[in-house]
N, C-alpha and C positions, 0 to 999 in steps of 0.2 A: 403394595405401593408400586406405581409405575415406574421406570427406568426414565432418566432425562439426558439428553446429549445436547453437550456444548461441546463448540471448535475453541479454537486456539485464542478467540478474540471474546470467548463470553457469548457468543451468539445460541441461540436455540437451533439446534440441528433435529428434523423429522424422521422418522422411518419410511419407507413405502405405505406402509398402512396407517401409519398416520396422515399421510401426503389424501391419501386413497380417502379416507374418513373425511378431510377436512372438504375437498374436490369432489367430492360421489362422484368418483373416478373409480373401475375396475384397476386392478392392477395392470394385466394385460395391456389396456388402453391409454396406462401410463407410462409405460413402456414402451409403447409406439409411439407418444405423444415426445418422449425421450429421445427418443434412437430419430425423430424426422424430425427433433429441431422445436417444436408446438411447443414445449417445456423446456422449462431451466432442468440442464445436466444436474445428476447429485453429485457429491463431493464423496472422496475417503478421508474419513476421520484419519486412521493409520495405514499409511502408506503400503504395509507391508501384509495388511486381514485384506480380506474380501467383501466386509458391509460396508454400505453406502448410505450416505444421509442430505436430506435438501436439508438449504439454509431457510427458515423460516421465512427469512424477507425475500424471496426470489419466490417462492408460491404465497408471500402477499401480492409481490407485484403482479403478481400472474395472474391473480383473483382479480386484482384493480382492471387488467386492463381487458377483461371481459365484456 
């Protein structure tokens, strides 16, 4: 059974490789895509770990405006 992430609001939260699967985006080139602005920033779930997650509707919108 897969692992599911939701934020504070109920929302669907992504991993990179999920981000990556849904995009046929490389990692790498999401992460440049990231770091130069092309992409919605991910969020930390917990302020105080080190993993990151997009919010689902920020790489729809990103899909949409392709």
């Amino acid at each position: 059974m897969q692992r599911q992430y939701f934020n504070e609001t109920n929302e669907r939260l992504l991993t990179y490789e999920e981000v990556c699967a849904v995009t046929q985006l490389s990692q790498a080139t999401l992460r440049r895509y990231v770091q130069s602005g092309r992409f919605p920033a991910p969020i930390k779930p917990n302020p105080s770990g080190r993993a990151v997650r997009f919010r689902i509707q920020d790489v729809r919108n990103w899909l949409d405006r392709l």
